[in-house]
VEXVOMI-306377 format. One record per residue (C-alpha): residue number from 1; residue in one letter; z, y, x. Coordinates in Angstrom, 1 decimal. Example, Ala and Ser with C-alpha at 12.3 -4.5 7.8 and 13.67 -1.06 7.14 Angstrom:
BEGIN
i/aa/Z/Y/X
1/a/7.8/-4.5/12.3
2/s/7.1/-1.1/13.7
//
This chain:
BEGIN
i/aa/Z/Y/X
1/x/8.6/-42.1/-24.2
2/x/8.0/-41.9/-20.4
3/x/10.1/-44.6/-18.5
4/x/13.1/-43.6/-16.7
5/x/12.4/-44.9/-13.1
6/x/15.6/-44.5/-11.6
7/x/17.3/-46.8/-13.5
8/x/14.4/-49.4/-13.9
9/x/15.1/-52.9/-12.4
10/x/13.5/-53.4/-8.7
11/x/12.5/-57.1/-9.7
12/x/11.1/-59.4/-12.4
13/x/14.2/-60.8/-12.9
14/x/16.2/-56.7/-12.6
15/x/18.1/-57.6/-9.6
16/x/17.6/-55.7/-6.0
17/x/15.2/-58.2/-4.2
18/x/17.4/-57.3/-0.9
19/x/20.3/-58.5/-2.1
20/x/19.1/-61.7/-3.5
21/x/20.0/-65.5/-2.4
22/x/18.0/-66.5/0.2
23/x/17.7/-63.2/2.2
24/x/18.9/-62.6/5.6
25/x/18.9/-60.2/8.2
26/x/17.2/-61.8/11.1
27/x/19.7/-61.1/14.3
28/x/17.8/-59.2/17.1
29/x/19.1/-60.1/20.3
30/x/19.0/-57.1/23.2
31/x/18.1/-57.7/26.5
32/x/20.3/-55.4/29.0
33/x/18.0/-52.7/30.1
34/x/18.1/-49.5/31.5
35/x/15.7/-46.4/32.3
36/x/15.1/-45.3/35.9
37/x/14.2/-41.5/35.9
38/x/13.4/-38.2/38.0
39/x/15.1/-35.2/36.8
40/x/17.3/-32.1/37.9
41/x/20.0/-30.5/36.5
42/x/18.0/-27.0/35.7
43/x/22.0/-24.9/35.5
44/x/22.7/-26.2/39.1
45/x/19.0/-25.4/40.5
46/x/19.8/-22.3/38.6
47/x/23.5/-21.9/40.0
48/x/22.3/-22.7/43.9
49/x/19.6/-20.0/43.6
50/x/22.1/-17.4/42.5
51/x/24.3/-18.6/45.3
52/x/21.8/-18.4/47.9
53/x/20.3/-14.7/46.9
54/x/24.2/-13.5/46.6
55/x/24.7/-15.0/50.5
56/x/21.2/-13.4/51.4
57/x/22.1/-9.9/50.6
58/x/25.2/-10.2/52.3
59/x/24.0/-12.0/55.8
60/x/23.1/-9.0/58.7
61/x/20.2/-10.8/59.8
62/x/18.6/-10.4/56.1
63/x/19.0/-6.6/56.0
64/x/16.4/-4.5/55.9
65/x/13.6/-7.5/55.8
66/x/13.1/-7.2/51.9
67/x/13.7/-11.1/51.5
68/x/14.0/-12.5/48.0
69/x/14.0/-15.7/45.9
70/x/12.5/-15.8/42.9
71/x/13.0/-18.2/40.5
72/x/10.4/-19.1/37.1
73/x/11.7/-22.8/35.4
74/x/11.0/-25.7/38.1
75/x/9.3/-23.0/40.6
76/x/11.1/-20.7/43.3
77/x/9.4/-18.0/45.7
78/x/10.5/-17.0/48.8
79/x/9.0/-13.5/49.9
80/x/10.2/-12.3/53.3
81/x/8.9/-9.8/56.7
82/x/8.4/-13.4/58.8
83/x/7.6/-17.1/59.0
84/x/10.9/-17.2/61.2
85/x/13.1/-15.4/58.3
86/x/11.3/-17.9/55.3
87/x/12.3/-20.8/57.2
88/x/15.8/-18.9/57.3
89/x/15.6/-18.8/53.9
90/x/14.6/-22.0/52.8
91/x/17.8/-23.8/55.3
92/x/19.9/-21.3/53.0
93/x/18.3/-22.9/50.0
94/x/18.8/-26.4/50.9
95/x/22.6/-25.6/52.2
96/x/23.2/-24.8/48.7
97/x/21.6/-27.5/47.3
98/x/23.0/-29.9/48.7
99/x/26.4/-28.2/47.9
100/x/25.7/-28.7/44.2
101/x/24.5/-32.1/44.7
102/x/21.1/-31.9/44.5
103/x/18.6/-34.2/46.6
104/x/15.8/-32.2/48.8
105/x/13.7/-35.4/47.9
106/x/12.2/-33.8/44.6
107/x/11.2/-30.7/46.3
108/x/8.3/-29.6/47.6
109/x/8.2/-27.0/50.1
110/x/4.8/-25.0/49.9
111/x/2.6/-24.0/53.0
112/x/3.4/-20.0/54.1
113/x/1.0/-17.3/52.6
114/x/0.4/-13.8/53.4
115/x/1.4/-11.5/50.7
116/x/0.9/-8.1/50.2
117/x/2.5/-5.3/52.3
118/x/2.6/-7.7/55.9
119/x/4.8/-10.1/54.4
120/x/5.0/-13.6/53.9
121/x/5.5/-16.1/50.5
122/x/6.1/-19.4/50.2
123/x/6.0/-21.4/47.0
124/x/8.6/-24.4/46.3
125/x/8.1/-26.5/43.6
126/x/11.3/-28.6/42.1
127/x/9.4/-32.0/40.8
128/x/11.1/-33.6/38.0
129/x/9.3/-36.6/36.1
130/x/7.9/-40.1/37.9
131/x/4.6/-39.6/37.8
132/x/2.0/-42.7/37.1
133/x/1.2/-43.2/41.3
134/x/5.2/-43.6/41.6
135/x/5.5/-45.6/38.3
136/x/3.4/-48.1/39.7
137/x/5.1/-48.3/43.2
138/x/8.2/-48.7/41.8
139/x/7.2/-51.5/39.3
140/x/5.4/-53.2/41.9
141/x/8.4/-52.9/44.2
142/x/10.8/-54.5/41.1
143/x/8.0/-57.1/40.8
144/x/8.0/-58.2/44.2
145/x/11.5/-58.1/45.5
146/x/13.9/-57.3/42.7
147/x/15.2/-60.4/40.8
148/x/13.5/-63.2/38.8
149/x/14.0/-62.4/34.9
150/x/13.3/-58.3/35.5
151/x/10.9/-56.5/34.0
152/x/9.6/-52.8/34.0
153/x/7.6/-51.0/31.9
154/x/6.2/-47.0/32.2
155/x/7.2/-45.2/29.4
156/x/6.0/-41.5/29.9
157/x/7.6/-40.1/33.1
158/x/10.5/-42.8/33.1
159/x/10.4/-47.1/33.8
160/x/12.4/-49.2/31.6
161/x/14.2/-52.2/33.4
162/x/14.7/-55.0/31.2
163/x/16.5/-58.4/32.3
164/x/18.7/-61.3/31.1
165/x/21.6/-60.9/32.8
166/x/23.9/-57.1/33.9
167/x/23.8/-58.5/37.5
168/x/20.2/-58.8/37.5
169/x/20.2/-55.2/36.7
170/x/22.9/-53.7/39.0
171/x/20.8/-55.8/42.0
172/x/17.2/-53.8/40.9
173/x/19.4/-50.6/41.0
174/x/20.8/-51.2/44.7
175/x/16.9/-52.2/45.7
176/x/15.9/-48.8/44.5
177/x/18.5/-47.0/45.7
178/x/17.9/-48.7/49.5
179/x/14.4/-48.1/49.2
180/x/12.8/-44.8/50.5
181/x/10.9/-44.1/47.8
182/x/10.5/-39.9/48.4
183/x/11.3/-38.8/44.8
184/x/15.0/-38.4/43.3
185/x/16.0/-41.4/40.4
186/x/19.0/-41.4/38.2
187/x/19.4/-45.0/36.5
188/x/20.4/-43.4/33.0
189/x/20.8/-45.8/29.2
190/x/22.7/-48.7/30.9
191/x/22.3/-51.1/27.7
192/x/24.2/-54.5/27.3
//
């Protein structure tokens, strides 16, 4: 007769070997970390487009100039009659940007192109992510003047902080936060 394996003992001696004498669960101890990262909130990119195309077809000096913004994910298009009316376009864009709280740091404002029919496009590119040329500024930055005890590490398009004491932490946050570093960071995960 085939054995029945679910009730079979785990052990020799038919107890769990988990739960014997002897065994314990080695404590872990956490260093407080946190992860520094580069994103945007894609409904309020979303929501300040909207805002600015609504306000576009309203404003006179837009009529009749066949100005638009399009928007595909992380990249907008500006197609208008003029250099002069793109760069009107684009203070419009920041304006509402920076009404929804988003930082002009992480976008990047393409050179203007001619397009078809005498007009003229310009491609802007939201950047979200740190990529591996920023990584290693910023972890050379924390390893030169942040405090002694902090560590960093890239993992993917975001650096984890690690250090042995909050304070240590909070102080690596302010030195990034003074430092001009030309790409947006949120300090997100705040571990103790």
């Amino acid at each position: 007769m085939p054995a029945d394996l679910q009730s079979a003992p785990f052990g020799r001696s038919g107890t769990d070997p988990l739960r014997g004498e002897g065994y314990r669960l080695a404590s872990v101890s956490h260093m407080p970390s946190f992860d520094v990262v580069s994103e945007v909130d894609r409904q309020e990119l979303r929501n300040a487009v909207d805002q600015a195309q609504r306000e576009m077809a309203n404003r006179f000096d837009f009529k009749n100039t066949n100005s638009s913004i399009e928007q595909n994910e992380l990249v907008i298009t500006i197609r208008t009659i003029s250099e002069e009316k793109a760069r009107a376009v684009r203070t419009l864009l920041e304006e509402k940007f920076v009404k929804r709280g988003m930082s002009l740091k992480g976008i990047d404002w393409g050179k203007f192109e001619q397009a078809s029919g005498d007009t003229v496009r310009q491609v802007v590119t939201v950047k979200v992510g740190i990529n591996s040329d920023k990584a290693r500024e910023i972890n050379k930055l924390i390893k030169e003047k942040g405090p002694k005890g902090v560590s960093s590490q890239t993992q993917g398009e975001q650096i984890r902080v690690t250090g042995k004491k909050r304070d240590d932490l909070q102080a690596v946050i302010a030195l990034l936060k003074g430092s001009d570093l030309e790409v947006p960071l949120q300090f997100e995960n705040f571990r103790d």
